[in-house]
N, C-alpha and C positions, 0 to 999 in steps of 0.2 A: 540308650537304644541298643538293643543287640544286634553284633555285628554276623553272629553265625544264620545261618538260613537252614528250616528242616521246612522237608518236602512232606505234605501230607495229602494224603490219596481218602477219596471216596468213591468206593466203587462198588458195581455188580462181581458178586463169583461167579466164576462162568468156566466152564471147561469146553473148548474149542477138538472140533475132530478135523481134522486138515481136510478129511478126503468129503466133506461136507461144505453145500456153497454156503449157507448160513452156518455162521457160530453158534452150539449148544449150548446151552444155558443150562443151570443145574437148582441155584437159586436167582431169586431177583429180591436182592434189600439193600441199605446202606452197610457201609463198612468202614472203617477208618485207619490210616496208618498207625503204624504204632509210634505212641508219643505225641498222638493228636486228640485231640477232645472234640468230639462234634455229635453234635444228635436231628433228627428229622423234626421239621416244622409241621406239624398235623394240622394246626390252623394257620390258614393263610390271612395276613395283614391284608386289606383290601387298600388302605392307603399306600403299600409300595406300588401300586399302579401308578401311584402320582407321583413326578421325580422332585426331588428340591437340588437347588447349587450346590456343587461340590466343593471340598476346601480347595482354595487355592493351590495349596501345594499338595493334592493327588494330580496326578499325572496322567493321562488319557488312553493309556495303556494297561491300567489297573486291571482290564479283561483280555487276558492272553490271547484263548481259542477257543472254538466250541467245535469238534467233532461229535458225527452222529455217524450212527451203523446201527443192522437190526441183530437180534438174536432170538433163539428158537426154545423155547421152553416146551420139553413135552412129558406127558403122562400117558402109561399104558393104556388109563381108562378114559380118560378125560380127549386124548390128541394133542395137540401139539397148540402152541398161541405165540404171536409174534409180540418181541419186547425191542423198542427203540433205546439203543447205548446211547447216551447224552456225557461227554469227557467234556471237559470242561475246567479251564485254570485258569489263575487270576494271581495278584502278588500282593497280599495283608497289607492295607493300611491303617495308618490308626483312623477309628472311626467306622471302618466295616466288619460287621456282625456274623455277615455270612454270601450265600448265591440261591437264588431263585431260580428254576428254568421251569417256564412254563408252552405247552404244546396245544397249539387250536386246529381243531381240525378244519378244512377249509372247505368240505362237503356239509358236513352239520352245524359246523359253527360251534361245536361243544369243545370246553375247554380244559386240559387239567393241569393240575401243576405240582411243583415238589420244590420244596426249599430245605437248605440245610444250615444250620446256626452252630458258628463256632462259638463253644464256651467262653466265657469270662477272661477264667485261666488260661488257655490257650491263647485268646486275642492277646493277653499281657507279655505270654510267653514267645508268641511266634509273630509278632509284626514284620511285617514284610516277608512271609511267605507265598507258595503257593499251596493248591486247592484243588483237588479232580473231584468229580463227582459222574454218577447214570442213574438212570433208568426209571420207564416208564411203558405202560402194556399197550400196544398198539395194534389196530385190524387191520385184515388184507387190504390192499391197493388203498391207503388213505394218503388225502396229501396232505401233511402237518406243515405250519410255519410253527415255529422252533424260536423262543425267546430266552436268551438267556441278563438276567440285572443283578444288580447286589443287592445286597438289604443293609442299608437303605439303599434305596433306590437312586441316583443322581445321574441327574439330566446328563446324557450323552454317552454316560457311560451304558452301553447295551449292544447285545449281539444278536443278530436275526438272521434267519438262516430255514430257507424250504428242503421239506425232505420228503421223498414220495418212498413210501412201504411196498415192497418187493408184492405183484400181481400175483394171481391163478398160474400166468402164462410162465415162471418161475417153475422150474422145474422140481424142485426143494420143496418149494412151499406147495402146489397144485401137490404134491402126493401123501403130504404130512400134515396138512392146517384142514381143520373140518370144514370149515367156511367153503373151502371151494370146491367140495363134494356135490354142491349143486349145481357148480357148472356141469357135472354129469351127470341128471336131470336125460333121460331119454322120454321121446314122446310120440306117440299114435295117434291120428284123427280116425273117429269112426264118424262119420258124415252121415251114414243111415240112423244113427242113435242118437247123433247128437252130444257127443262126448269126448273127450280128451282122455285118452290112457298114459298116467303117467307111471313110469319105472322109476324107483326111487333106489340108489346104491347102499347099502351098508358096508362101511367099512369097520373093520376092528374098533371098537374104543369110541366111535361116533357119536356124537349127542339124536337127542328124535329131530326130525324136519318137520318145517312145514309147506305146505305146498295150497294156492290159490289160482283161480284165473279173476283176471283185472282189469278194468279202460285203463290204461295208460294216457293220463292228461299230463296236468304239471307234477302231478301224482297221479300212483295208480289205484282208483278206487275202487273196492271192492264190487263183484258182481255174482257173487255167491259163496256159501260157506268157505271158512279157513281148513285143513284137514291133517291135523298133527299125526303123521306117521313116527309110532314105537319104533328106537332101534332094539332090534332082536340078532343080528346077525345074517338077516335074510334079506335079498333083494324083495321090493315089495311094489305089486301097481294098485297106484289110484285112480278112480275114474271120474272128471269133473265133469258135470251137463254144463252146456252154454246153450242159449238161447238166438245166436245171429252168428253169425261170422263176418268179425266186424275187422280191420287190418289193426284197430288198435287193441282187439281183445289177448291178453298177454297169460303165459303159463310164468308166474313166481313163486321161485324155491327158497327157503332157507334155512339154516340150523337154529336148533332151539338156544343159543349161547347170546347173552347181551352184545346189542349193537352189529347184530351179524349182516356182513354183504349179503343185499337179495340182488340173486340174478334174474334176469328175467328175458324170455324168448315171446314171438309174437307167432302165431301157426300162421294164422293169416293176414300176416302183411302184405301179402300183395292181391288179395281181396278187397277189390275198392268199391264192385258194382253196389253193394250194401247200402253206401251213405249217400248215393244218388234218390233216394227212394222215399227219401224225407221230406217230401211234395209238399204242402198243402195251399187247398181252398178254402177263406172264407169269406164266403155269400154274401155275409151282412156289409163288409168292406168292401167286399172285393178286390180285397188282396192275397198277395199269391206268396208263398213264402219258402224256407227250406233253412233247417238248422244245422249241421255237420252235426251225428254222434262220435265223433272223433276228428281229432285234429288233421286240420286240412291247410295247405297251403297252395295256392292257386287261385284261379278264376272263375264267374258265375256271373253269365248272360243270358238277356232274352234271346230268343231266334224263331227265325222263321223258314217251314220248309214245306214242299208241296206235297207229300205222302213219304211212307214208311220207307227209310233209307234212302231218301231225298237228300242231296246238302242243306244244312240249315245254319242260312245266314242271320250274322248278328244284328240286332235294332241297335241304332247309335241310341248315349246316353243310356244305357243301361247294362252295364259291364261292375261289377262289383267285385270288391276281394271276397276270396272265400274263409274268410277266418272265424267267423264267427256268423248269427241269425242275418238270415237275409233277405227284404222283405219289398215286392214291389205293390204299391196300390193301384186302385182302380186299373186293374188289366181285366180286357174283354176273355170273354171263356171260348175261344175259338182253337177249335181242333190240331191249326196248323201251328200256334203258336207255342213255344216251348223253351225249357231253360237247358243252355249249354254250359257243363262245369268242364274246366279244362286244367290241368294238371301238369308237371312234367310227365308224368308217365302215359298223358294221353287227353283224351274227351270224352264227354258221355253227354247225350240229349237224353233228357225225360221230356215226354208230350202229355201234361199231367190231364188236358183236357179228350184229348183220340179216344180213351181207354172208358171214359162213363157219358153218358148221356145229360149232355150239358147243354141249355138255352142256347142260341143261337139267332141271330139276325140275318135277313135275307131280302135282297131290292132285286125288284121287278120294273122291265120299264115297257113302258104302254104307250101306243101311238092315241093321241085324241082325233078323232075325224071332226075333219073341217073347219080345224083350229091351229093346223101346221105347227102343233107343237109334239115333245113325247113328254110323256109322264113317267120320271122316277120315284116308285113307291118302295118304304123301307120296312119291313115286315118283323116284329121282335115281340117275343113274349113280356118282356117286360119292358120299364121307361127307359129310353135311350134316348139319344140325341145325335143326328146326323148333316151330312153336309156334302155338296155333291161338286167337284169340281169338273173345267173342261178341260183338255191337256193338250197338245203338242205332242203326236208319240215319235216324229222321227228326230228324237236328238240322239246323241250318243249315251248318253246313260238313261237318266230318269228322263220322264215326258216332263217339259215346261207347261207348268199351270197356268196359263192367262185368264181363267174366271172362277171366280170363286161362287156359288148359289145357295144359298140358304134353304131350308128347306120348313117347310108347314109344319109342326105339331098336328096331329089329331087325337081325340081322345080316344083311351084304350078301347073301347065298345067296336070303333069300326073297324071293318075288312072283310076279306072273304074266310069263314071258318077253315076250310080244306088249305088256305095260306097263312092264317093266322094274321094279329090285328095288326093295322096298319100303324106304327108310329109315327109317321111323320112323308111328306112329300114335296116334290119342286117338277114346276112344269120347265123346260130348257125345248126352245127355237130349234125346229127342225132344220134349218139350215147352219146352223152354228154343230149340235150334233152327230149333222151327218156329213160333215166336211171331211175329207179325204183324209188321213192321220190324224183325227180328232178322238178321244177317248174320252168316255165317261165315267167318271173317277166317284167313287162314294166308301164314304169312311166315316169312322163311329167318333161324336167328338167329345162325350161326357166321358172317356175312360184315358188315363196317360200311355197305356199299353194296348194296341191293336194292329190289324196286318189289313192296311184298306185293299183295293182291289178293283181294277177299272175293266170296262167291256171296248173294246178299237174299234174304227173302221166300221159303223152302223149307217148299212147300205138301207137308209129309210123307205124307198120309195121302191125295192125290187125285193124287199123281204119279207116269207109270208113267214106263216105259220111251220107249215112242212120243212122249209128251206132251213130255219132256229131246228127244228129238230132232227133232221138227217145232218146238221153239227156238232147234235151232241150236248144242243143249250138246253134245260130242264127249261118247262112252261108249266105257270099254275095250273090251276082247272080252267079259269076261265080265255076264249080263246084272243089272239090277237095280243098277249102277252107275253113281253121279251123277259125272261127272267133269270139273272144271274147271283146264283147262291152264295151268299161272302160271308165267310166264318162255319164252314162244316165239310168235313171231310169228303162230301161226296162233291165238290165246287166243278161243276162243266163244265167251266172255261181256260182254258190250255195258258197256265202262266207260265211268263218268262221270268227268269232270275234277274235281278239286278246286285250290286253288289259295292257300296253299303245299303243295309237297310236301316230304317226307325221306322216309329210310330207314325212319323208325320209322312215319308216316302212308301208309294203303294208298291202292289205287285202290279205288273204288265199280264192282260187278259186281252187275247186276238183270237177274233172270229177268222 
């Protein structure tokens, strides 16, 4: 065994400018000391991934060091490209061939690698030396983990080591690497046209750009043409149409070079009204629904409020994440009711039903002569099903319900035209009705989503006709009929808030 040791170097040429934060680079290849035999491995063994026992007697030391630093390779025409220094030493054993270092990037998951194999000759000649080696071509801001093994490969013996490539925010690199010319990307909204003006920089020696607007989801998918700007030597603008202004529609830049950093800006991010507007009805279900066209994090409830810029209190049991489609069934189509999304940056009501001319159900209630009762009749263009309770209104929050009344079916054919058909009815004891803090409470029970609505305080025996209408209560045509309209924005009976609300708790209505 030979007892002398030579030092054998594999390295980048490189010529360094002191007054520069990165080292220049002139070439990037292997190289060897002199008196060392060594050449580059072009194909990689895939079974050195897998390690086997080392001999007993290597020593666990066998891989010295692994520094890394970057360096700056540039060309008049081409710009400038960042290259990862990879030193690296080890001390020949018998039995090792050569050093592997392989680099993953930890964004893309793409991986590459370089290996270099000592000759034959050399391993006979130089057992127990050491071994430096570099380089490898790396983009802005990447974070690589950094492998360095032998060939072979054996278990334990290995070096790992993360290394993050010098940013845009780099003073050096932002003025020399093309890559982060579109961080200088300037931009104009024209709002009456509907367009994004972009400024696109040329620098000397720059490659062409290209430039897109995009939904930014887990990616960001296209939402019209890609548009390769020629470099020429001249600042140049493009102009993209978008069709919304949406907080996730995004401006992305970047140069036409493999693997290039795209940057990407959002005009309006902070334009959220947009994604509130994604309402719908439908009829056949009668489900009510809303899908975010952009990613949303927050809340999505029903509510209820008495007209425009009302507070509008939530219905318990129906408070949903907003992250994705969101969908309630059978909710009645009533004006007042509506979905609140709420956010860090805030709330929004949509009242998807105010804005069209939507079905609606309305109870009327009618004194019978000479039968001490009153008639609550429920009036709805289509089949519903109702239910009419008696309440307690002096508690402190909600009125307590002590009776619950079923009500009649009738077929759709009857009622009065000018009131539309009666779906259904219950006669209730004028003395249970008209008791001092008693209300009459009616609420729609075929749907999961509605806002019931009760009449207080029905003074049976001193109330005419005139009296309901110098208060303000809407009457059918026909006379002698108390009628209080539930579920339509024009409702005449002065409600109270209560606070929680649901489907099952009404609103408070006092004559």
């Amino acid at each position: 065994m030979l007892a002398g040791r030579v030092v054998a170097f594999l390295s980048l040429t490189w010529s360094t400018y002191q007054s520069l934060a990165i080292p220049r680079i002139t070439e990037c290849g292997l190289s060897c000391s002199q008196g060392f035999a060594c050449k580059s491995r072009t194909n990689r063994n895939l079974l050195n991934s897998f390690c086997r026992a080392p001999p007993t007697s290597m020593p666990q030391s066998v891989l010295e060091s692994l520094e890394l630093s970057t360096g700056m390779k540039c060309d008049p025409r081409e710009g400038c490209s960042l290259h990862l220094r990879m030193h690296a030493s080890l001390i020949l054993q018998e039995g090792l061939r050569g050093l592997e270092v392989c680099t993953m990037s930890l964004d893309t998951q793409a991986v590459q690698c370089q290996g270099v194999q000592v000759l034959r000759a050399s391993r006979r000649l130089h057992v127990g030396q050491q071994v430096l080696f570099d380089c490898l071509e790396v983009s802005v801001a990447q974070h690589l983990y950094v492998t360095l093994r032998t060939i072979p490969h054996f278990c334990g013996l290995q070096l790992d080591q993360q290394y993050h490539v010098e940013d845009c925010r780099d003073q050096d690199v932002g003025r020399n690497v093309p890559d982060c010319l579109a961080e200088k990307l300037t931009y104009k909204v024209n709002r009456s046209h509907k367009a994004i003006l972009v400024q696109v920089p040329d620098a000397l020696g720059s490659p062409d750009y290209y430039v897109r607007l995009c939904l930014r989801w887990l990616t960001c998918e296209d939402t019209g043409p890609t548009v390769r700007v020629t470099s020429n030597g001249v600042s140049q603008t493009v102009s993209l149409p978008y069709s919304q202004e949406l907080p996730c529609l995004c401006l992305e830049g970047w140069p036409s070079t493999p693997d290039a950093v795209r940057i990407q800006t959002c005009p309006f991010e902070d334009d959220t009204e947009a994604l509130w507007d994604a309402v719908h009805y439908h009829p056949g279900s009668q489900a009510l629904s809303w899908e975010p066209i952009c990613p949303v994090s927050g809340h999505v409830s029903l509510c209820w409020r008495e007209g425009p810029g009302a507070p509008c209190h939530e219905l318990e049991r129906s408070g949903q994440p907003a992250h994705g489609k969101v969908r309630y069934p059978l909710v009645d189509t009533q004006p007042q009711l509506c979905l609140k999304f709420s956010t860090h940056r805030g709330f929004w009501v949509r009242c998807p039903f105010a804005q069209r001319r939507f079905p609606a159900w309305r109870m009327a209630v009618q004194p019978l002569p000479s039968q001490g009762l009153l008639r609550a009749s429920f009036f709805s263009p289509s089949p519903a099903r109702f239910q009419v309770r008696l309440c307690h209104q002096w508690e402190p929050q909600l009125p307590t319900c002590h009776r619950v009344l079923e009500t009649t079916p009738l077929p759709a054919a009857l009622g009065d035209p000018l009131v539309g058909p009666v779906a259904a009815f219950v006669d209730i004891p004028q003395e249970e009705a008209c008791a001092p803090g008693i209300c009459i409470q009616g609420w729609r029970t075929d749907v999961n989503f509605s806002v019931p609505q009760q009449l207080c305080n029905v003074q049976c025996a001193r109330v005419t006709s005139s009296r309901w209408q110098a208060m303000g209560i809407a009457l059918p045509s026909r006379p002698g009929v108390w009628a209080v309209t539930l579920g339509t924005a024009e409702a005449k009976c002065q409600c109270r808030s209560h606070a929680p609300l649901s489907s099952r708790h009404p609103r408070d209505c006092h004559t």
